[in-house]
C-alpha positions in Angstrom: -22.9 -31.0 -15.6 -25.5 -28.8 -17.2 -25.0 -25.3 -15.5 -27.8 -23.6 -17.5 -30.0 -23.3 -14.4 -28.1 -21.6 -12.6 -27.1 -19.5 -15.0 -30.7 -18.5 -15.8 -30.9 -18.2 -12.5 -28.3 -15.8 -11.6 -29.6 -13.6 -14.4 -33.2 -13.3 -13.3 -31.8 -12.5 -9.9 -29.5 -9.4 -11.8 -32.8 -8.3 -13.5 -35.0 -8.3 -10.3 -32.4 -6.3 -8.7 -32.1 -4.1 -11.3 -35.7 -3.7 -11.5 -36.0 -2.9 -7.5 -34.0 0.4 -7.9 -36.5 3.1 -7.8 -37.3 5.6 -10.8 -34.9 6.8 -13.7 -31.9 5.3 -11.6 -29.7 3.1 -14.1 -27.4 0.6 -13.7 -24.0 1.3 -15.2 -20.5 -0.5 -14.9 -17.1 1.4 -14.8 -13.9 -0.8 -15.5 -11.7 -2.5 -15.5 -11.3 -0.8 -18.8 -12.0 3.0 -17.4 -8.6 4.4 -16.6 -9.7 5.5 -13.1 -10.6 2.4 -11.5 -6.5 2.2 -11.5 -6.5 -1.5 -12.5 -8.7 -4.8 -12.9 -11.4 -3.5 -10.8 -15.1 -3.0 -11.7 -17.4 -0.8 -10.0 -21.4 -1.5 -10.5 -22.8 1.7 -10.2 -26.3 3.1 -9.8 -27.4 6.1 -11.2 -29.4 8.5 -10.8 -28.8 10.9 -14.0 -25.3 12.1 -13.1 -25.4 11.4 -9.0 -24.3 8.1 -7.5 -26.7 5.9 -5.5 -24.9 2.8 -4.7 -21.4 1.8 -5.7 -20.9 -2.2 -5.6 -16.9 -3.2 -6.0 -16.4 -6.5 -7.8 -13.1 -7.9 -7.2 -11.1 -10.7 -7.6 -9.7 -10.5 -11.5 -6.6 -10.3 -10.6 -6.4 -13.8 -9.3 -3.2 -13.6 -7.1 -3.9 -16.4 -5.0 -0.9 -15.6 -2.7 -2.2 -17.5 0.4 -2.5 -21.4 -1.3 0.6 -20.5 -3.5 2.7 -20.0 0.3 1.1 -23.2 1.5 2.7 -25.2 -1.1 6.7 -23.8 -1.4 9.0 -23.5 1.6 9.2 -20.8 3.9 11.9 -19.0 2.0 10.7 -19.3 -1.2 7.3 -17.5 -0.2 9.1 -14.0 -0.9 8.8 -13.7 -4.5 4.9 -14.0 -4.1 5.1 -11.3 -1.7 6.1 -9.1 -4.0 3.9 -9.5 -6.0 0.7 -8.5 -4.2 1.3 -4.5 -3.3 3.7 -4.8 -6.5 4.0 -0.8 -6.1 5.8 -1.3 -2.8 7.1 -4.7 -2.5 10.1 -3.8 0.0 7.6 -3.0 2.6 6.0 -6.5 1.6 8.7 -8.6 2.0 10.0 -6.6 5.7 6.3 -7.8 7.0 7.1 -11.3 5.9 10.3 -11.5 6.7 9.0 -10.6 10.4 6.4 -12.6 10.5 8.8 -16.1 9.8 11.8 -14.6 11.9 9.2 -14.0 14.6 7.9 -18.1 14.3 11.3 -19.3 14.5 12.4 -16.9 17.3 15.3 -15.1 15.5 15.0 -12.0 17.4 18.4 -10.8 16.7 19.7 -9.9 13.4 23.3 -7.8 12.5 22.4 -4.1 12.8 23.8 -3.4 9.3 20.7 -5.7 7.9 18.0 -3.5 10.1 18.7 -0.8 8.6 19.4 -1.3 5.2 16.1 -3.2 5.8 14.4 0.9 6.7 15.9 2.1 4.1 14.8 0.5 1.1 11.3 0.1 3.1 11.1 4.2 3.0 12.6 4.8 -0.3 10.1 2.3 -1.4 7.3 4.2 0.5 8.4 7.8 -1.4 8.0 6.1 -5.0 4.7 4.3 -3.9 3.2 7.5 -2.8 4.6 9.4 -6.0 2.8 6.9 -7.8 -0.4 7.8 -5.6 0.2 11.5 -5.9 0.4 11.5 -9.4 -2.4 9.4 -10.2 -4.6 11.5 -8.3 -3.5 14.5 -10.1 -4.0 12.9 -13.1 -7.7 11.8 -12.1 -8.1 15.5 -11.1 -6.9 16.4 -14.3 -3.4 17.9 -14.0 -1.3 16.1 -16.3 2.2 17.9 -15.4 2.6 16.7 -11.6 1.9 12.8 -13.2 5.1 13.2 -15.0 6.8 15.1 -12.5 6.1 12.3 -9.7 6.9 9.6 -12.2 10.2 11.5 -12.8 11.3 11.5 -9.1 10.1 8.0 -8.9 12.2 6.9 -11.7 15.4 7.7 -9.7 14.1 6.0 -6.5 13.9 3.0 -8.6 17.2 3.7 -9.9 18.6 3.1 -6.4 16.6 0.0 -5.9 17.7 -1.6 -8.8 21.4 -1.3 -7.9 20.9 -2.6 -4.7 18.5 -6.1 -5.5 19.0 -6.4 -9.1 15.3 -5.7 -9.8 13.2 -2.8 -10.8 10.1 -3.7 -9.7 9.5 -7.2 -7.9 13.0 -7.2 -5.5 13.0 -10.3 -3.4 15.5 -8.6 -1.3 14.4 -8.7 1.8 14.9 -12.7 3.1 14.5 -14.1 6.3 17.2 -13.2 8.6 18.6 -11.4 6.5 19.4 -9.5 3.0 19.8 -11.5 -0.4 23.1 -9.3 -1.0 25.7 -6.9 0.1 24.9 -3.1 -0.2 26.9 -2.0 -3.1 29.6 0.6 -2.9 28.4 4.2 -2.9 24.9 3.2 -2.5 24.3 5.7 0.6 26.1 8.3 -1.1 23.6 7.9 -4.1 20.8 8.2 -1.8 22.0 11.7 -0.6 22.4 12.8 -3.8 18.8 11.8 -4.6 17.6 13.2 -1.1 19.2 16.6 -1.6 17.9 16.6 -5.8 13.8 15.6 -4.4 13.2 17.8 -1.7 13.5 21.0 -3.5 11.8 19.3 -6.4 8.9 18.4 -3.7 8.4 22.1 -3.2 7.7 22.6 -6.5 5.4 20.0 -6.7 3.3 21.4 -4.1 3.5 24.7 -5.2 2.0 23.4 -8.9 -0.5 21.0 -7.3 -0.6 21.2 -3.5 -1.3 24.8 -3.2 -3.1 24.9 -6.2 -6.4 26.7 -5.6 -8.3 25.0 -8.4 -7.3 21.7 -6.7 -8.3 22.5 -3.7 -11.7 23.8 -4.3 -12.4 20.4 -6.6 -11.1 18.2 -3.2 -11.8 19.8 -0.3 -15.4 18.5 0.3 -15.5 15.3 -2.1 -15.7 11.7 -1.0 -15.5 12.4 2.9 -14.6 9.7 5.8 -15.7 9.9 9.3 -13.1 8.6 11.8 -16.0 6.2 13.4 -17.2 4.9 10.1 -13.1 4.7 9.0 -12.6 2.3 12.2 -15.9 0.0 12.2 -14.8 -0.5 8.1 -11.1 -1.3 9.1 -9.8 1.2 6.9 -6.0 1.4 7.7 -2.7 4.0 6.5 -3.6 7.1 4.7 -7.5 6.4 4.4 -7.5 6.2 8.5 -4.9 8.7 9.1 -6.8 11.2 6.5 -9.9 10.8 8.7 -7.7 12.2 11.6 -6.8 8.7 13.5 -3.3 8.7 14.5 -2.6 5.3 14.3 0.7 4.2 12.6 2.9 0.4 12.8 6.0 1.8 12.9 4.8 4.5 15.9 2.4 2.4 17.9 3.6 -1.1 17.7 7.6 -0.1 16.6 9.3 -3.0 14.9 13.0 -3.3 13.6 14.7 -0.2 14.7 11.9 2.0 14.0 11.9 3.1 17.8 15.2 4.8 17.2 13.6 7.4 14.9 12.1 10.2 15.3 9.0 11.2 12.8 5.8 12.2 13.3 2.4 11.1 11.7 0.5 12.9 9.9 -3.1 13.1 9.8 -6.2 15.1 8.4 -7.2 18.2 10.0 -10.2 19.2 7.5 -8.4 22.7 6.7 -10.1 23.1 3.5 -13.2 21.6 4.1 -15.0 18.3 6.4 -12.3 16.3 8.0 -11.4 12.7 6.2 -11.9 14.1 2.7 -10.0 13.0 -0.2 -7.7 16.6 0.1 -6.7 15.3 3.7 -6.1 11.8 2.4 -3.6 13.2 -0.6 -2.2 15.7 1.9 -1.2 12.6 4.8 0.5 11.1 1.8 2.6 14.1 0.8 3.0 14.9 4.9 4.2 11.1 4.7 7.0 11.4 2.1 8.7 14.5 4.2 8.8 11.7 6.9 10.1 9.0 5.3 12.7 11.8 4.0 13.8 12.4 7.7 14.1 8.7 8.6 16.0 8.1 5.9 18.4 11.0 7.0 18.6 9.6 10.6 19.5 5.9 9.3 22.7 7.9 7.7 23.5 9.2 11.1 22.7 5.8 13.0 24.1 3.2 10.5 27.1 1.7 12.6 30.7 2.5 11.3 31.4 -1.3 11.6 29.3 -2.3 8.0 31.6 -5.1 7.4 28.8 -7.1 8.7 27.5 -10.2 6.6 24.1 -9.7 5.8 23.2 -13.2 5.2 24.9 -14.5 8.6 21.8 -14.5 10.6 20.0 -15.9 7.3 18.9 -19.5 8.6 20.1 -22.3 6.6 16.9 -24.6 7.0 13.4 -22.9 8.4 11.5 -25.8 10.1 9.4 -24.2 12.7 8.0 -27.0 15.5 4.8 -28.5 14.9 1.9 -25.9 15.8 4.3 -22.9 16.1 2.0 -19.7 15.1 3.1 -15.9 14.3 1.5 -12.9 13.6 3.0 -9.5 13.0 1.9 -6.8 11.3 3.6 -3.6 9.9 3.0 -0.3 8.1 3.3 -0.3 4.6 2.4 2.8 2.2 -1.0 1.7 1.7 -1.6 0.7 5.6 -1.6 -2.0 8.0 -0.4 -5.4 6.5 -0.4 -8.8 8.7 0.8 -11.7 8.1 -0.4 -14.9 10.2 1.8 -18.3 9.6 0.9 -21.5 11.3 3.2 -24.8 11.3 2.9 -28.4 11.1 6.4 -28.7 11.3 7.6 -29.3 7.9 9.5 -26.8 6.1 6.2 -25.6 4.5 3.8 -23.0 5.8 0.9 -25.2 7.2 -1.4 -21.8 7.0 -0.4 -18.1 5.4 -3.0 -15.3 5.7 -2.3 -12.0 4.6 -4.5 -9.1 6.1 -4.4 -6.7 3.4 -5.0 -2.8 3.8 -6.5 -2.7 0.4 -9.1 -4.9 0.8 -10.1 -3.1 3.6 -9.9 0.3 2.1 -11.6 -0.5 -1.1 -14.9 -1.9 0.9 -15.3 1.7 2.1 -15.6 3.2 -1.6 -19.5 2.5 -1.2 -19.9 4.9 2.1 -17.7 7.5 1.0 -19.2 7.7 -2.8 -23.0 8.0 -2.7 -24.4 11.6 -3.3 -21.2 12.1 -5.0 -21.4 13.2 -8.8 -19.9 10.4 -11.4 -16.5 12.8 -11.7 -16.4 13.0 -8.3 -16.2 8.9 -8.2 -13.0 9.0 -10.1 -11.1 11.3 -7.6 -12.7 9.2 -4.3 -11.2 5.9 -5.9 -8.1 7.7 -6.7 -7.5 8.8 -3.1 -8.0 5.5 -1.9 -5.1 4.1 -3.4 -5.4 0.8 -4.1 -3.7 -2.0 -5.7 -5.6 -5.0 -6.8 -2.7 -7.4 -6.3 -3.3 -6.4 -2.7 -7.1 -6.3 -3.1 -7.4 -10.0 -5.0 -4.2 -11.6 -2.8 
């Protein structure tokens, strides 16, 4: 089949609408190669000498294809691929599926030892993904010494993960109805250690970056939000919670055990400058990581003495949900609100699996946020965003 035509078509089509922008204004791409887009994503990008007119996010090079790859393998063996879309924190990706599945096949009740190993590995996780967004967004700032400082920290974090799932990145740890292996001996102890070594280092990161005048005067006013036009966009974690929203999963809707805890959520306040900035957005993520902190102390306080428990014993051996069974469950991950909706046709395959991502919702906002901005300021606005285009390109 000769596509030619449409080819030709397409590209008279680019040049009218390149030709329709008024003036001086130029047409200028920026990634995936441009260090700031923070991965395959390119951003077409109208100019007008150095001030942004338009910002279009094309997406989809990262080809995950998550949803038809779950349609095709068993239940259980949909994990894997889970971790792989918010590959930053794939903990928190595997609890939501996990749910979603127990929740289809009515396992309501798993050994209190699994739930809260579950919390913990989900809030470490959630420190070393927001380390990772912390010191990005210094780096896109320009400070180059709190990068390596949160990569530092992170490094340990990941450490701890390791020992417990065997992998440093992509865990597959967190199964249906259970845990893919014991907790190893002196794991908690480990984490205390790590807990008492990062908070004092935490201080020092805000006194370096946080507190930083310079940093605040380049953030405070750059790249703001609204709360209305946050909620009508479906923007979801940080982004809403920046804008002042005080929405969170794990508060509003409580799943697991996360009832038990105590924490509060943080949100923008505009101190600095306009509410929903990209200052409030950084500052809900570093509010975020004293939080996780806290529930991770509680858990040590809450976890049963009995932890002779078998975490695979709720683990079911065969998942064949009845013919037209659906579920939907949806839970707070460090980039926002993540659903998963499974439907059955009663085989031991997912008939459907849709993923609602928080990045793809996040990422649509960049346009709204980014025009009257300067190019530099572009970089920090995608930056505090915080996307990962695994999640985006699912």
């Amino acid at each position: 089949m000769d596509h030619s035509a449409g080819r030709y078509y397409d590209d008279a089509m680019k040049k009218l609408e390149i030709e329709s922008y008024e003036g001086d204004e130029m047409v200028v791409n920026m990634g995936p190669q441009h260090p700031s887009t923070h991965g395959v994503l390119r951003l077409e990008l109208v100019l007008d000498g150095e001030v942004v007119k338009k910002v279009t996010p094309h997406i989809g090079y990262l080809h995950r294809n998550f949803e038809k790859h779950a349609e095709n393998i068993a239940y259980n063996e949909v994990i894997p691929f889970c971790d792989r879309m918010d590959y930053l924190a794939s903990m928190n990706q595997d609890m939501a599926y996990a749910l979603a599945v127990e929740k289809l096949i009515g396992l309501n009740e798993l050994p209190e030892k699994v739930e809260y190993i579950r919390i913990l590995c989900c809030e470490l996780n959630r420190i070393a993904s927001h380390l990772v967004a912390i010191g990005t967004f210094g780096l896109d700032v320009g400070a180059f010494t709190p990068f390596l400082w949160a990569f530092r920290d992170r490094e340990k974090i990941l450490d701890l993960l390791e020992w417990i799932s065997g992998a440093r990145m992509l865990y597959n740890y967190i199964w249906v109805g259970g845990l893919a292996r014991e907790m190893p001996e002196g794991w908690l102890e480990k984490i205390r250690e790590f807990l008492d070594m990062f908070e004092p280092k935490m201080v020092e990161f805000n006194n370096l970056l946080t507190k930083n005048h310079i940093f605040i005067e380049r953030t405070a006013d750059v790249g703001v939000l609204p709360a209305d036009v946050a909620v009508s966009y479906g923007c979801t974690g940080p982004v809403l919670r920046g804008s002042g929203v005080k929405w969170d999963i794990r508060k509003d809707e409580p799943y697991s055990y996360y009832d038990q805890f105590e924490f509060d959520v943080p949100v923008g306040t505009g101190e600095f400058g306009p509410l929903g900035s990209v200052l409030d957005r950084y500052l809900v993520r570093i509010e975020e990581i004293n939080q996780s902190i806290g529930i991770i102390r509680q858990a040590f306080e809450r976890i049963p003495p009995y932890l002779e428990q078998d975490v695979k014993s709720a683990i079911p051996r065969r998942i064949r949900p009845e013919a037209g069974a659906e579920a939907y469950v949806r839970s707070e991950t460090p980039r926002g609100e993540l659903g998963y909706l499974i439907r059955s046709d009663g085989s031991d395959v997912p008939y459907r699996v849709k993923a609602r991502s928080p990045c793809f919702s996040n990422v649509s906002v960049i346009d709204e946020i980014s025009r009257g901005a300067m190019v530099a300021d572009l970089v920090i606005i995608i930056g505090s965003v915080d996307i990962v285009l695994g999640c985006v390109d699912r």
